[in-house]
Phi, psi and omega in degrees: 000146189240140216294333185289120176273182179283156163233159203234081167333122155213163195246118203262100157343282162334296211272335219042035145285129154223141179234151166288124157207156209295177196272328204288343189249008202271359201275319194279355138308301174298332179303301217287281178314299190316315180324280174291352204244332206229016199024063148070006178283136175302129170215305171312132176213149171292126149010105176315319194270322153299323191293308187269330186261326174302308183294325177296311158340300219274324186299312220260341184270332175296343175099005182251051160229001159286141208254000000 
């Protein structure tokens, strides 16, 4: 098994950047960029589409996409 965590594309509009960071760092990563690039405007984000498939997950594991 290897020692290495997942990483999270996330993506800067603005900036026309997408980058990898590590899982344990992206909230304080995006903070860190909007903070300095963007006077603190969301504008950096986790991958939308990733972003969008994690929330169907996480809902579909709480049971709340059951009708």
């Amino acid at each position: 098994m290897s020692d290495e965590q997942p990483s999270v594309p996330v993506f800067c509009d603005d900036c026309g950047t997408t980058t990898r960071v590590p899982l344990d760092d992206v909230g304080e990563a995006i903070e860190r960029h909007n903070d300095q690039l963007h006077d603190g405007e969301d504008v950096a984000r986790v991958d939308p589409e990733l972003s969008e498939r994690l929330a169907d997950l996480v809902a579909e594991d709480l049971g709340l996409l059951e009708e």
